[in-house]
C-alpha positions, 0 to 999 in steps of 0.5 A, a space after each residue: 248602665 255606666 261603664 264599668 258595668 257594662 264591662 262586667 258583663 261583656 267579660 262575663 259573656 265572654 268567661 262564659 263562652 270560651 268556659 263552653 267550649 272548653 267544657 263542649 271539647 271535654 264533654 267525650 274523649 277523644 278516640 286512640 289513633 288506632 281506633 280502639 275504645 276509650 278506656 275507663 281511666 280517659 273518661 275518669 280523668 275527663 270528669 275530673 278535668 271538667 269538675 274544675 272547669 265547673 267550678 272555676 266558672 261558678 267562682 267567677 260567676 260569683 265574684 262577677 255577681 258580688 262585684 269583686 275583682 278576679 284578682 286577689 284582694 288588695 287592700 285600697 291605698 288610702 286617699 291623701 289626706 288634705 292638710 288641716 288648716 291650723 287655728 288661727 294663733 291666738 293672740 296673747 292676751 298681754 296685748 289686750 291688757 295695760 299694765 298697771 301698776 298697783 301701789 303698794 300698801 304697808 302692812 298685813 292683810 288685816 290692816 288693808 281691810 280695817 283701813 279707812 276707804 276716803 271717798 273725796 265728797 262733792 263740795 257744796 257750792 251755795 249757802 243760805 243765812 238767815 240772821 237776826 239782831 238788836 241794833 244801837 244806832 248813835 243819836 239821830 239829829 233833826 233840823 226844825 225851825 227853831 233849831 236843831 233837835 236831838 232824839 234818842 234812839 232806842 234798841 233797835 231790831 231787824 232781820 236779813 236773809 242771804 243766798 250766795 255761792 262759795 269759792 273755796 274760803 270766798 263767799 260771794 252773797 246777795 242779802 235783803 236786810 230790814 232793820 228799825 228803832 224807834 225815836 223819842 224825847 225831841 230836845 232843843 236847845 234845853 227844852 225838853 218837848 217829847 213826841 217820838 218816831 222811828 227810822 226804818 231801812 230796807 237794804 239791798 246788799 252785795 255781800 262778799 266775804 272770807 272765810 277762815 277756819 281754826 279747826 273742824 268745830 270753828 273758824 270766823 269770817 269777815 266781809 264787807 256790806 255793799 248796796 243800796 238803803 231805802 230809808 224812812 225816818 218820822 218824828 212829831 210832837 203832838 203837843 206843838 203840833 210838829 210832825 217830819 217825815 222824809 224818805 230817801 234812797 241811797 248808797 250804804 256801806 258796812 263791815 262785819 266780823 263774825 265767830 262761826 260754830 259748825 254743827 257739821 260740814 253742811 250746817 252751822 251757827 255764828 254771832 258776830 258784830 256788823 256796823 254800818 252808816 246810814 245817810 241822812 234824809 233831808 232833814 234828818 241827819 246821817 247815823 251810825 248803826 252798830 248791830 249784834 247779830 245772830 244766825 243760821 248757815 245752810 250749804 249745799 
């Protein structure tokens, strides 16, 4: 039982007590001071006095019961009400954003979309080439006992493959070349004695070179050759019973020149001339070799 309840009901004892009383003091009229009876109209107005009395106690007693208040109804003051806490100002978003500044393109809506978007296109950096040619070499000399011999040279042929990397119109390459022609007709002094052979070269190359372009469709480039020959030159005479062989490695130089035809950005064709001297082998002389060459050009 908390306080306020039990304060309730001490009141309510309380009430009712003095209510009994007053309704015990009500209950017979009081007589006249001369002794006479109580008239009818004292008693009437006795019962009347302790109705209200009556009432009035069942009215407490019911507002007691329910809880209420004696005193008329006030309406309940309204607690304060705490202050909301205000949102947090958002922040604009302008300090989240970086201005940028758009260029601005001439023209209708219709003329932006029909342009052309260029979208720059990775560089191929490395190449490959694959070549063939026919070669003329100049007249091959040969030292033999009786003197010097000269031997014809016929049309030649050969073959080179080159991997290399580009650097804007340079090109840097490394090459593997083989090339042949055969020797006939050994003739010294004025007497013809026949009998035939070849010279063969292995060459390994350092290949640096410039490009040039005309346009899209043609450009030339010229570079130079820089390495090391494995040559072998043979020739015998079986009639006399005269045979020569010797080998020998060495430093070898060249120069070319070619016309590029591109196919597209990645593929191309070239024809072009290339010269270059061979050293001499013991006891065959030095030759110039001058070379028509055609090929292939792969980038990527």
């Amino acid at each position: 039982m908390n306080l306020i309840t039990f304060k309730k009901l001490v009141l309510s004892i309380f009430i009712a007590g003095g209510l009994l009383a007053h309704v015990s003091a009500l209950a017979l009229p009081e007589e006249s001071p001369s002794g006479a009876a109580p008239t009818k109209k004292a008693y009437q107005d006795k019962l009347n006095s302790l109705t209200s009395s009556l009432d009035l106690l069942e009215e407490r007693v019911r507002q007691l019961s329910l809880g209420k208040p004696s005193q008329p109804d006030t309406p309940p003051v309204p607690e304060p009400t705490p202050p909301s806490p205000s949102p947090p100002s958002a922040t604009p978003e302008s300090e989240y954003l970086e201005s940028v500044e758009l260029p601005l393109v001439a023209g209708t809506i219709d003329d932006i979309i029909d342009q052309e978007v260029l979208i720059p296109k990775p560089e191929n950096k490395y190449y490959i080439t694959l070549s063939s040619n026919l070669n003329f070499a100049s007249d091959t000399k040969i030292s033999t006992i009786s003197g010097i011999g000269h031997l014809d040279s016929e049309v030649g042929y050969g073959f080179e493959a080159e991997f290399g990397r580009s650097f804007s119109f340079f090109d840097l390459g490394f090459a593997f070349a083989y090339d042949r022609h055969e020797l006939e007709d050994l003739v010294i002094g004025i007497n013809p004695l026949g009998g035939e052979g070849y010279n063969t070269a292995y060459r390994f190359l350092l290949k640096p070179g410039i490009n040039l372009d005309f346009n899209d469709r043609v450009g030339i480039k010229t570079g130079a050759d820089l390495g090391v020959i494995s040559r072998h030159s043979t020739f015998s005479v079986p009639s006399i019973g005269f045979e020569q062989s010797n080998d020998e490695i060495s430093f070898v130089w060249g120069l070319r020149l070619s016309l590029i035809a591109k196919l597209n950005e990645n593929h191309s064709l070239f024809f072009g001339y290339a010269f270059a001297d061979y050293p001499e082998v013991e006891r065959f002389n030095d030759i110039y070799m001058n070379s028509l060459e055609a090929g292939y050009t792969g980038r990527f």
